[in-house]
Structure formats: structure tokens, C-alpha cells
C-alpha positions, 0 to 999 in steps of 0.5 A: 567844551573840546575846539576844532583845529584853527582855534574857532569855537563852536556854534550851539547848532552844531553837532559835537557827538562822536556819533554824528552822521558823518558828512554825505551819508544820508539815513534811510527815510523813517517809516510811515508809522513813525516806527523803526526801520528792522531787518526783522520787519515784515514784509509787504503783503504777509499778515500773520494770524491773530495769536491765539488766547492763552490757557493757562500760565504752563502746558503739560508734557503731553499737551492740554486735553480736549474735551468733547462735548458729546449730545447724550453724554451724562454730565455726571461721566464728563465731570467725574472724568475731570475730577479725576484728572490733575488740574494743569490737565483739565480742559477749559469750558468751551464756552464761559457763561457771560455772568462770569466775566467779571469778578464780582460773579465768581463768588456768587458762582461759588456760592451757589456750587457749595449750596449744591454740593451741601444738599447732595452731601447732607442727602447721602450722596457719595463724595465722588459725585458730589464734587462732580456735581459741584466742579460740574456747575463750576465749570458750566457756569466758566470757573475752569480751575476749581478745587472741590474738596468734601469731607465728611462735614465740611466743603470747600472750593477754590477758584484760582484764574492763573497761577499769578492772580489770588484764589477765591475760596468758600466753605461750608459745614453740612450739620444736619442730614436728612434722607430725602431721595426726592430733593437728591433728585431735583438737585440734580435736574437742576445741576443737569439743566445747569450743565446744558446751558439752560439755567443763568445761577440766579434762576438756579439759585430761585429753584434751589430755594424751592428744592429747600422749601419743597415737603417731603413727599411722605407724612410722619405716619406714613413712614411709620407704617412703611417701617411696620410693613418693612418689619412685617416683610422682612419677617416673613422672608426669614420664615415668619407666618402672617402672625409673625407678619402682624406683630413684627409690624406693630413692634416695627411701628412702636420703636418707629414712634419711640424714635420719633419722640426721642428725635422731638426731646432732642436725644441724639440719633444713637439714642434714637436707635436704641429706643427704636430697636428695644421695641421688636425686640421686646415683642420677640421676646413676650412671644416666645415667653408664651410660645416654649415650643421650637416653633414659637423660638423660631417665630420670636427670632424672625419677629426681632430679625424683621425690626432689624432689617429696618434698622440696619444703615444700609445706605451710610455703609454703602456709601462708606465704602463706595468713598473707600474704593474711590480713594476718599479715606477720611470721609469714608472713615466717618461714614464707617465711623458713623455706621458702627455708632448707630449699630452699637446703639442697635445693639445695645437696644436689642441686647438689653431685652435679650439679656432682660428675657434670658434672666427672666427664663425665656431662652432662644436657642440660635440653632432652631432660627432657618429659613423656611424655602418658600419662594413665591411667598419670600418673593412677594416679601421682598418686593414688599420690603424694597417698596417699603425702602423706598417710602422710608427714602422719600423717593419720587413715586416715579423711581418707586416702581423700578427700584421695588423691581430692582429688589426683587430681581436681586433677591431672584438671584441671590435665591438662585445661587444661594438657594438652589445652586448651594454657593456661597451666601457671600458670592450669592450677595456679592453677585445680587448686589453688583446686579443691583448697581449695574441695574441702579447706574443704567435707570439713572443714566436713562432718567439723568439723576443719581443712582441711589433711589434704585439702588439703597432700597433694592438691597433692602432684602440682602441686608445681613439681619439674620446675622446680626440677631444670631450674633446679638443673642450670642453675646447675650446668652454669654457664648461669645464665640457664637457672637463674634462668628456671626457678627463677623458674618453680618459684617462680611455680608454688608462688606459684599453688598458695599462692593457688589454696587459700587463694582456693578456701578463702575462696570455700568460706567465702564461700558456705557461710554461711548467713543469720545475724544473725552481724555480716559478716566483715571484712579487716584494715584495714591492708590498705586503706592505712590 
């Protein structure tokens, strides 16, 4: 220890620092507060506002969008918005649910959303809509940054809180499918009550129960007779008369119970549609064995063409190429994947009797089968075919009505253009289709639920059946030039159908949304080449 200059030592109760006060400078009195004196400090009488809660970990360039929650805007339009939006540009809900606040709710909420998005998905419901409807509970129930993904089999969805905090994710595998329009339905009243605030998740999760436990609103022999009567309409609008009516229903019926029986021994779905299509197909073919003259050749073709119109997968192609158009490549590729494994199964149903008729000697001549122009009789036909699409569907019997009418408005037009004014069968579907999505998109926004009920069975009478047994009798009386024309036709027409409804649909969208603070819709950008 240093000493002072007259050789005395210093006492412990002095100081020895070099930054000791010097003598006679006195230090400003402390703060009350106890904390330090600042020239930053704030002055007396000035508060500054409480600082606002933190969105998220980073803001975007152009800033976070607010979304607008507008009385009367479908959910199915604001979701599909944010779907569409990158992540870091998603608005937060405007207010999270209570349930949420704590952790151990997140994966109950997540839990329920697959379970939502597993029924739309396994019903038939587009990929786009599926994961608005599920980001939709998602985001109603608080859970703001969430990933949906759907693929064809599987879904998944992640919550991620902040880019600090570990994500949350679930899935599950969609191994059964069923069509059942009416359970679609009250899933989505339910992701609708969800959305305005009115259902807690365990009074969602009581009312999914009932959804599951619900019957279908049709028995087995109900739709048998529906598909008979679908086969007999279908008949009479490619020119059949009511004999033709009659045995294209009963050979309609019969694959109908076939198919039954191989779905009970537990044959997969493609041998179910080849049992199903050898049925009228072997009904055309014992007629026209009894019938030589043109005119039994011409009734044979429309009893086959009528079993095939019950057998087409309308529904899977359009969703196929409604995923397509949306930018969901790999579920619309197995969707796509699955239609052309249930058409080969038809085909190898109905050109296995094709091929058994013509070395037996009964010969169908492809150039005898047109369409007689009968318009109020194809009319009453397709309303018949549409009405029967949907007990098929098991649609709500409120949605049978409008969607029957729908068909018949479809078919009005596709006759007017095609018929009448000569244009293209092509343009004439394509334009009947896309009237048929603007039709479906504007029944569903006024009933708040998804648009396929009035949609699926309102193309029933544009369905390419013609087109396809021309095509099958081609290949199997060996004129493979002839087959191939008019396969490619049939795909052509199906092609116009998928994209005339999924251009109505989006031209429906288009115009009816209202003036909103609502951040744009956008396209995937993978679809612009980068």
C-alpha cells in the first residue's frame, strides 16, 4: 500500500482510489427511484405511449397486410387469399381465441384442423380449398403462422410461434375415399361456424364426430336405381328410344350390383369398374346380335354409351385439373394418375365384350351411331341424368334441385352452340362448363359451402361417352387409327370440361369481391418461370 508525503500510513476508512471525489466537489443527489442520473432521461410531465406488441421476429419490404374482416365476405375467399400470400405476409388474426393461449392447446388445434381437412380431402374437394379450410380454422382458432401441405394421400400442418421458438407439426394419411357430397357439406358449416367465431374446438370436435357417425342420406339400392335411370337418360340423349331407356337401365343396374359384390369380396376399385362396365356392354352387344339392321346398331351404341356415362370419373378429372391450374403438381398428377387407372379398367370392361361380340359375328359399325336432334326429349334427358348425378353424389336433397337445374342450363347451351349455331363441340363444351362453374361458385357463396354439389352432377350431360365407346369399338374391331381419333376426342372434351369450371369458377371469384382492404390474391410464382 502506497503512503502520503510526511510518512503517516493510511487509515482503512480512507479512500486510496484515483477516482475518489476530489475535495469540495459535491455529486448530484440520487434519484428518487434509486436509478441513475441521465441526460437521456426523460423529462417531467412527458409519457411515451406503451410500445406496441410485436408481430413477428421481421417485417416485409412493403409492410405487414391488414386483413379486413368484412360481414358478408365468404371465409372461403379470405383464407384462399392468405394461402396464397407467403408466410412472412400473412396478417395475424385480429383476435386469437382464449383456447389457444397456452401450449398445450396448439396441437389439440392442429389436431382437429387435419381432421377437417382429411374428410374435405378424402370427399373430393380440391387441394386449394382444402388447406383454406384448414389454415381457415387455423387461423380462427389464433394459430397464425401455420403450413398446410395436402398432397394426395397425405397432410400436413406446422405451427411455428416465431422463427426462435420449435415448430409444432402433424399429419395424417387419407387411405379411404368416399363420395359423399352431404358430409362435404356440414364440414364446411362447421369450418364456417368455426371462422365467425361461434364454435369453441371442443364443441367442434363433438359435431365432427356427428359428421363421421351421420349415414348417408341414400341406401345401396337407391343408388342402384339412380345409376340405371342415369344409363337410361343417358341413352336417350345420344338418340336411344324408351326400349333402349329400359335396357340400358337394367344393364346400368346389373354392373351397379357387380361392382357392389366385388367392392364386398374386397377387389380393388379398378376391378370394380371392370365388372361394372361389362354389364351394358354385354346388354348392347345381345342386342344388336337380334337387331342386324342399322337401326338395331344404332340402339346397341347408345345402350353401351349410356353405361359409360355412369362410369366416367368426371368428378376425380376435374379436380385433377382444377390442383393443375392452381399449381398443385403432384396431387393433381395422382389424381390424373387415378382417372386414367379407372378409365383403363372401363376400358378393358367394355372391350373384352366388344372384342367377344365382334368374333362372334355381331359387327358395330362406328359410322351408323348419331344423334337424333330431339330437343325437348335430350332436355327432359339430362335433367333426368344431372338429378340422377346427384343421388349418386349423396348430395343434401336442398342442393338436388339447383344442381339438376344447373345441368340442364349447361346442356341449353352446349345444344345452342353446338346444335344450332354449328360451332365446335369443343368451344360448345368448354363454354357449358365454364357456365357451369360461374353457376356452381355463385349457389355455393349464397349457401356458404362448397361448390362441387352444383357443380360434378351439372356436367353429367357434357360427359364425352359418345367418345369414348366410338374409340373403345375402334380398337376392338382392330382400326386403330379410328381409336385413337376418338380417344384423343374424348380426352380433349374432358380436358374442355375441367377447365371450362375451374375458369367459370375463378371468373366467379373474381367479380364477386367486394372492395376491401383484403391484400390481392396472387398466383404461385413457380407458374411464371421462376
Amino acid at each position: 500500500m502506497a503512503s502520503h508525503g510526511d510518512g503517516v500510513e493510511p487509515t482503512e476508512a480512507e479512500t486510496t482510489s484515483g477516482f475518489a471525489v476530489p475535495p469540495g466537489l459535491d455529486l448530484p443527489p440520487p434519484q428518487e427511484n434509486g436509478g441513475p442520473a441521465s441526460a437521456f432521461s426523460l423529462p417531467e410531465g412527458l409519457t411515451l405511449p406503451p410500445p406496441a406488441p410485436p408481430h413477428s421476429d421481421f417485417t416485409p419490404a412493403q409492410g405487414i397486410p391488414v386483413l379486413s374482416r368484412v360481414h358478408g365476405l365468404p371465409w372461403q375467399d379470405r383464407m384462399r387469399t392468405l394461402v396464397r400470400l407467403p408466410l412472412a405476409e400473412r396478417p395475424a388474426p385480429a383476435a386469437p381465441a382464449e383456447a389457444t393461449e397456452g401450449t398445450t392447446a396448439v396441437p389439440r388445434v392442429l389436431d382437429l384442423t387435419l381432421r377437417i381437412g382429411e374428410l374435405l380431402l378424402a370427399g373430393g374437394e380440391g387441394a386449394e380449398d382444402v388447406e383454406a379450410a384448414m389454415f381457415g380454422v387455423a387461423h380462427a382458432y389464433g394459430l397464425d403462422r401455420c403450413e398446410a401441405t395436402v398432397t394426395f394421400t397425405l397432410i400436413s400442418i406446422t405451427h411455428q410461434p416465431s422463427l426462435v421458438d420449435a415448430p409444432v407439426s402433424l399429419s395424417r394419411t387419407v387411405r379411404r375415399r368416399g363420395t359423399d357430397y352431404n358430409r362435404l357439406a356440414e364440414v364446411f358449416r362447421l369450418v364456417d361456424d368455426i371462422s365467425s367465431g361461434e364454435v369453441t374446438p371442443e364443441e367442434a370436435y363433438g359435431r365432427l364426430a356427428t359428421i363421421r357417425r351421420n349415414r348417408h342420406p341414400y341406401t345401396k339400392w337407391q343408388l342402384t336405381l339412380a345409376s340405371g335411370l342415369l344409363a337410361g337418360a343417358a341413352a336417350t340423349l345420344v338418340g336411344g328410344n324408351w326400349q333402349v331407356f329400359v335396357l340400358a337401365a337394367l344393364g346400368a343396374m346389373l354392373g351397379d350390383r357387380l361392382a357392389w359384390l366385388a367392392s364386398g369380396r374386397g377387389l380393388p376399385e379398378f376391378y370394380q369398374f371392370v365388372a361394372a362396365a361389362m354389364a351394358p356392354a354385354l346388354v348392347g352387344v345381345c342386342w344388336a346380335a337380334g337387331h342386324t339392321s342399322t337401326a338395331g346398331e344404332v340402339q346397341a351404341a347408345a345402350m353401351v354409351t349410356g353405361g359409360l356415362f355412369a362410369l366416367i370419373p368426371g368428378r376425380a378429372l376435374v379436380a385433377g385439373v382444377q390442383d393443375g391450374l392452381t399449381g398443385y403438381y403432384l396431387t393433381a398428377s395422382a389424381r390424373l394418375l387415378e382417372v386414367v387407372y379407372l378409365s383403363v379398367g372401363i376400358v378393358c370392361g367394355v372391350l373384352a365384350v366388344l372384342y367377344i361380340g365382334e368374333t362372334s359375328g355381331v359387327r358395330l359399325d362406328p359410322d351408323v351411331v348419331q344423334s337424333a336432334l330431339r330437343p325437348g326429349v335430350q332436355l327432359g334427358a339430362a335433367l333426368l341424368l344431372s338429378l340422377t348425378f346427384c343421388v349418386l353424389l349423396q348430395q343434401a336433397r336442398g342442393t338436388v334441385v339447383p344442381a339438376t337445374l344447373n345441368g340442364g342450363v349447361a346442356w341449353l347451351i352446349y345444344g345452342a352452340m353446338h346444335d344450332t349455331a354449328g360451332l365446335s363441340p369443343f368451344a360448345a363444351t368448354a363454354v357449358a362448363a365454364g357456365m357451369v362453374g360461374l353457376f356452381g361458385q355463385l349457389l355455393s357463396r349464397y349457401q356458404y359451402t362448397s361448390s362441387l354439389p352444383y357443380v360434378t352432377a351439372a356436367i353429367g350431360p357434357l360427359l364425352p361417352g359418345g367418345a369414348v365407346y366410338l374409340g373403345l369399338l375402334g380398337f376392338a374391331q382392330g382400326d386403330v387409327d379410328t381409336g385413337v381419333g376418338y380417344g384423343l376426342r374424348a380426352i380433349t372434351l374432358a380436358l374442355a370440361i375441367a377447365i371450362g369450371v375451374n375458369l367459370g369458377s375463378e371468373m366467379a371469384r373474381l367479380f364477386l369481391k367486394p372492395p376491401t382492404s383484403t391484400p390481392d390474391r396472387r398466383g404461385a410464382k413457380r407458374t411464371r418461370g421462376f
